[in-house]
C-alpha positions in Angstrom: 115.8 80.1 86.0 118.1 82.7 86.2 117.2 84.2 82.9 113.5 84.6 83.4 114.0 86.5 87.0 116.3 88.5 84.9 113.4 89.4 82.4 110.8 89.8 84.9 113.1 92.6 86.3 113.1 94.2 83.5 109.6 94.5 82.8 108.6 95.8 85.9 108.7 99.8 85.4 110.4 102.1 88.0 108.2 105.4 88.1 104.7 105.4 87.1 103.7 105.5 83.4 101.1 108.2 83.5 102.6 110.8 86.1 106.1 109.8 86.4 106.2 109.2 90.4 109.0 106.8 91.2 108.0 104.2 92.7 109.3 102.4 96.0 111.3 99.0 96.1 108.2 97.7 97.5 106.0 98.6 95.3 108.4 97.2 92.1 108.1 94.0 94.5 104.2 94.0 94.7 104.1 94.8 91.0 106.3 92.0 90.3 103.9 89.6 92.4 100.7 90.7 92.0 101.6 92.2 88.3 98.9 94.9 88.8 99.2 98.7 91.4 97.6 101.9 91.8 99.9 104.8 91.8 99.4 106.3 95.2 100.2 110.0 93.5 98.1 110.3 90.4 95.7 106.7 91.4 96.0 105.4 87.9 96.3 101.5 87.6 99.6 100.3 86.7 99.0 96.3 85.2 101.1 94.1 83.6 100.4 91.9 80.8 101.0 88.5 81.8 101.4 85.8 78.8 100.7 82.4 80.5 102.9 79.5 79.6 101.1 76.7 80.1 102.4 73.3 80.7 101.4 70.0 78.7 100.0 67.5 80.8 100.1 63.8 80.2 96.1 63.6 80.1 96.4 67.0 77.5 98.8 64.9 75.5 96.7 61.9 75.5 93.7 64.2 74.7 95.7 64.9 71.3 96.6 62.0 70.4 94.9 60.4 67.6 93.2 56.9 67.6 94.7 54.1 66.1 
């Protein structure tokens, strides 16, 4: 658990891609959350790719399962 928080800290940039403009703890925070932001100085939209890890469920599993 520790690890991903770790990673997800580092993903998150510190100033804006396109202009530079450092942005605020709470803004990293919101990033972090919401994984998208518009940079108050130059308005370009700072997202995130996201990579969903998705979770087997017993009726998936089932679902794969073949016949016998």
């Amino acid at each position: 658990m520790a690890e991903e928080s770790i990673s997800q800290i580092e993903e998150i940039p510190e100033a804006c891609p396109h202009c530079g403009n450092k942005l605020s703890p709470w803004q990293q925070v919101l990033l972090a959350t919401d994984r998208a932001l518009v940079c108050k100085n130059c308005w370009y939209r700072i997202i995130l790719d996201v990579i969903p890890k998705t979770k087997k469920t017993d009726s998936d599993k089932s679902k794969n399962e073949e016949p016998k």
